[in-house]
C-alpha positions in Angstrom: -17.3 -4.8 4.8 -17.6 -1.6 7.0 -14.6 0.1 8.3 -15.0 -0.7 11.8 -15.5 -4.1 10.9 -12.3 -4.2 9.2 -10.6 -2.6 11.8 -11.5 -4.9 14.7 -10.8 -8.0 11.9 -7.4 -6.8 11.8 -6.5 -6.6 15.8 -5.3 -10.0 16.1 -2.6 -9.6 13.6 -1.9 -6.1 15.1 -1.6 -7.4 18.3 0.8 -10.4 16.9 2.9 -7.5 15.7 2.7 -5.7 18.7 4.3 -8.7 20.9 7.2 -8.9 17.9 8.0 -5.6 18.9 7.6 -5.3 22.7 9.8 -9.4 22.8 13.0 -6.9 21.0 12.7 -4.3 23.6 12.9 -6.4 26.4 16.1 -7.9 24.3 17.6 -4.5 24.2 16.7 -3.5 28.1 18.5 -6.8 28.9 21.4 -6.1 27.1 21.5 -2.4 28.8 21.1 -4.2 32.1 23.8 -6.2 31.0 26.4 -3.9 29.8 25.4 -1.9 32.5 26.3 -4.7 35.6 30.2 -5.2 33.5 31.1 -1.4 32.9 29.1 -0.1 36.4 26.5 3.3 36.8 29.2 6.3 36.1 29.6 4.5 32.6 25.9 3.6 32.3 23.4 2.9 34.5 20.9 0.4 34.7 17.1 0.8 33.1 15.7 0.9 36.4 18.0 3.6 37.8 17.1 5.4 34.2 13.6 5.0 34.0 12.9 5.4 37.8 14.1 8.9 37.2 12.1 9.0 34.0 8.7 8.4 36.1 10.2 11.5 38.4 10.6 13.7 35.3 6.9 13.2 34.7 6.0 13.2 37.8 5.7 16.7 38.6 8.7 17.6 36.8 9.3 19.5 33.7 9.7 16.3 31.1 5.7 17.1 29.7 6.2 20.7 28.8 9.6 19.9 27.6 8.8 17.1 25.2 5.5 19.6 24.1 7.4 22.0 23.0 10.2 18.6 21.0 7.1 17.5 19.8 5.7 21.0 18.5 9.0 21.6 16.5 9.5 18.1 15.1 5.8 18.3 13.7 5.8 21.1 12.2 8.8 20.5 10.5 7.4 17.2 9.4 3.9 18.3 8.2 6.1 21.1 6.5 8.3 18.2 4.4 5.4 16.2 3.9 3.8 18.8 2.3 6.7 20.4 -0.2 7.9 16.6 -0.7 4.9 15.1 -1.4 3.5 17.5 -3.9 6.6 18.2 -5.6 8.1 14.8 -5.7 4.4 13.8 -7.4 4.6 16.9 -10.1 8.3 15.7 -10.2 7.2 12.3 -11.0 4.5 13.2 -13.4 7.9 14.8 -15.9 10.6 12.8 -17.1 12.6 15.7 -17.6 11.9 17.0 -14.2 13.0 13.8 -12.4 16.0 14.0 -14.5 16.9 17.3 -12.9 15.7 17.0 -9.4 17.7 14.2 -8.3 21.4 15.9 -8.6 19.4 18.5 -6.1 17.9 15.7 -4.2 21.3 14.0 -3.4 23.2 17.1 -2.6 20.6 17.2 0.1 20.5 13.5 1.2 24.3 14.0 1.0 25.0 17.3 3.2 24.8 16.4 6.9 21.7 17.9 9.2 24.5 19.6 11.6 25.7 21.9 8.7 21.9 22.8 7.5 21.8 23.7 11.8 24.8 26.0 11.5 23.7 27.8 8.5 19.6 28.0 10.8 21.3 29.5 13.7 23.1 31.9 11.2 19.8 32.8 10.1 17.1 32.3 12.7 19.2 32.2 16.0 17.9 30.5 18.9 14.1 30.5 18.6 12.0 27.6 16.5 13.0 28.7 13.4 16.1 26.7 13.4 14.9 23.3 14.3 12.0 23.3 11.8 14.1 24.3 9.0 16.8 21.9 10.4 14.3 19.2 10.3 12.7 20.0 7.1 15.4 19.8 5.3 16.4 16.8 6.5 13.2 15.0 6.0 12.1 16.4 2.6 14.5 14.8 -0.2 13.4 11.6 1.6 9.6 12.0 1.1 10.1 13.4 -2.2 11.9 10.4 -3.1 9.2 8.3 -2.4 6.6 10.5 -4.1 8.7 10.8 -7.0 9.0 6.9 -6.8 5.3 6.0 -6.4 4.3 8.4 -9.4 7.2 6.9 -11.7 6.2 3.2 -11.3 2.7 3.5 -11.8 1.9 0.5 -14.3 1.4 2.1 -17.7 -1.1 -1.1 -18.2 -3.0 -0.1 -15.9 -3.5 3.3 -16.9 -4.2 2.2 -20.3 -6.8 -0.4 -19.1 -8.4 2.0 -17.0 -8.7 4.4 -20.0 -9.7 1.9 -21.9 -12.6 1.3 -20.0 -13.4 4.7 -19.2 -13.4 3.9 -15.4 -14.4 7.8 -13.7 -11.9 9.8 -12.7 -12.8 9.3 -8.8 -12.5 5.2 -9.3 -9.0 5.2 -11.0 -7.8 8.1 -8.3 -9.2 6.0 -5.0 -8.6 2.6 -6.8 -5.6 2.5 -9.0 -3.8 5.9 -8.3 -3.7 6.7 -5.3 -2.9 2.8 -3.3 -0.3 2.7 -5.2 1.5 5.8 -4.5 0.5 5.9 -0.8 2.4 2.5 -0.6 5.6 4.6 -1.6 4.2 7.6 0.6 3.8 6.2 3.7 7.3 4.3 4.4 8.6 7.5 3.4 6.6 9.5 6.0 7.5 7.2 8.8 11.4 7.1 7.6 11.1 10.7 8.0 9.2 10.6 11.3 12.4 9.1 13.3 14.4 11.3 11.4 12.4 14.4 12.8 12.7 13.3 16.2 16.2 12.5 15.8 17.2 16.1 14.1 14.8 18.1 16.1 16.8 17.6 19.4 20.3 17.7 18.1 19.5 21.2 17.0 17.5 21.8 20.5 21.3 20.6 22.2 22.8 23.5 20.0 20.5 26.5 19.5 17.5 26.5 22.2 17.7 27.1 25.8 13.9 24.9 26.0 13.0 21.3 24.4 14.2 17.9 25.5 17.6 18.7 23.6 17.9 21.6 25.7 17.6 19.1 28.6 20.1 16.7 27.4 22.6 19.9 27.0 22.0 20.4 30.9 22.5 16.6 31.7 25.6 16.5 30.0 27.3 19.9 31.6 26.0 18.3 34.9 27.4 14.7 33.9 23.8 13.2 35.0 23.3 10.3 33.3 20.4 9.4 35.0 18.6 12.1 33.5 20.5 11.9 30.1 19.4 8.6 29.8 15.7 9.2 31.1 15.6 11.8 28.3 16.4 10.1 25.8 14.0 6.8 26.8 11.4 10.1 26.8 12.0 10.6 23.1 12.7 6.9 21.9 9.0 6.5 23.8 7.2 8.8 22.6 8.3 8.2 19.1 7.3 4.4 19.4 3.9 5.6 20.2 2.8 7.6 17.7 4.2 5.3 15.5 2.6 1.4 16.1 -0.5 3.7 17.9 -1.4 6.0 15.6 0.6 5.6 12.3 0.8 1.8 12.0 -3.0 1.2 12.0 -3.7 3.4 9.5 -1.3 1.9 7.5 -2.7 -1.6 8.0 -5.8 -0.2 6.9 -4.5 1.9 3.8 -2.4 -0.9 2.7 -5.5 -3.5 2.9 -5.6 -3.7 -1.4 -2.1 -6.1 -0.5 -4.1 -8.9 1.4 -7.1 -8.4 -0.9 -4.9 -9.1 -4.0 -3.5 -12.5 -2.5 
C-alpha cells in the first residue's frame, strides 16, 4: 500500500476526530458566551466582541508580524529541546547507570518553575531572543528527554533477541522494531512540549521583549483592553491548534500505523 494511498484511507477517521475536536470548542465558546452574558464585557467579553477584534488585528493590523516573530522564538526553542532531549535522553536510555543519574537532574528541572529560568535569561541575555529560547528550552527539554529515555528503556529485550537471532539487517530492525517503538514515546513528548512552548514563549515575551504577542498582551493589560487581550490570546490558542491536528497529527496517524496493523 503506497503512502498516498494510506493517507487518503485514513481521512475519514481523521475527519471523525476532527468533528470531536471542533463539537468541544464550540462547548467552550458557549460557556465563554455564557459567563460572559452573567459577569458583563468589563469582566469578560463575549467571543464575538473578542474575535471581531481578532479579524481587525489581522486585518491590516500588526497581529501577523507579531505572532512571526511568537512563532520564531517558540520554534527555535523547540527544535533546540528536541534536539538535546532526544539525543541525550536516547544515549541516556541506552546506560543503566546513566538513567540512574539523569533523573535527580531531570526533576530538579521539571520541578523549578519557567518564571525563575526567565529571571536568571534576562540576567544573562536581556531583552532580545535570547531569553525566550532559553526560557523555553529549558522548559521543554527534561520533558522530551523523558520520553526518549522512556522509549529506549522499554524496548522488549525479546525482541531484540529475536531479531538477533535471525540476523534481520541493521536497516530492518532500526525502521521496523527500533525506531516505532521509540517514536511512539517521542512524539507525545514533542507535542506535550509544543503547548508548553507556546505557553512559555509569551510569558517571557510579557516580561523581557518590547515585540511578540506577549509583548502585546503587556500593552493590553496597561491599557485594560480586553478585547485585544482576549483576541491575543485566541491568536495563540489558534495557531497552536493548527499546527497541531494540521500538520503534527497526521503524521502521527501515519507514523503510528504499526498500532492498527498489529490488531
Amino acid at each position: 500500500m503506497t503512502l498516498l494511498h494510506r493517507w487518503f484511507a485514513g481521512i475519514p477517521g481523521y475527519l471523525w476526530s476532527g468533528w470531536g475536536a471542533l463539537a468541544s470548542l464550540f462547548l467552550f465558546v458557549a460557556a465563554w458566551e455564557a459567563v460572559s452574558l452573567a459577569h458583563g464585557p468589563l469582566i469578560l467579553p463575549d467571543p464575538a466582541a473578542a474575535f471581531g477584534r481578532l479579524f481587525a488585528l489581522f486585518d491590516g493590523g500588526p497581529a501577523w508580524s507579531e505572532l512571526a516573530v511568537t512563532a520564531r522564538r517558540a520554534m527555535t526553542g523547540l527544535a533546540l529541546a528536541i534536539i538535546v532531549g532526544s539525543v541525550l535522553g536516547l544515549l541516556a536510555g541506552l546506560s543503566l547507570t546513566a538513567s540512574m543519574m539523569a533523573r535527580p537532574v531531570v526533576t530538579v528541572l521539571l520541578g523549578t518553575p519557567p518564571i525563575a529560568w526567565l529571571v536568571l535569561a534576562m540576567i544573562w541575555f536581556g531583552a532580545g531572543d535570547g531569553t525566550p529560547v532559553f526560557t523555553v528550552l529549558v522548559a521543554c527539554f527534561p520533558v522530551i528527554f523523558v520520553g526518549a529515555l522512556q522509549g529506549t528503556r522499554t524496548l522488549d529485550h525479546h525482541l531484540k533477541d529475536m531479531a538477533r537471532a535471525y540476523r534481520l539487517p541493521w536497516r530492518m530492525r532500526l525502521t521496523d522494531l527500533y525506531l516505532p517503538h521509540v517514536v511512539s514515546y517521542l512524539f507525545p513528548a514533542w507535542i506535550n512540549a509544543l503547548g508548553n512552548a507556546w505557553r512559555v514563549v509569551v510569558m517571557a515575551e510579557l516580561l523581557s521583549s518590547a515585540d511578540g504577542i506577549g509583548a502585546a498582551l503587556a500593552v493590553a493589560r496597561s491599557q485594560l483592553d480586553m478585547d485585544a487581550a482576549l483576541a491575543w490570546i485566541a491568536a495563540v490558542v489558534l495557531s497552536l491548534l493548527a499546527v497541531e491536528y494540521l500538520l503534527l497529527e497526521p503524521v502521527k496517524r501515519e507514523l503510528e500505523r504499526w498500532r492498527h496493523t498489529e490488531k
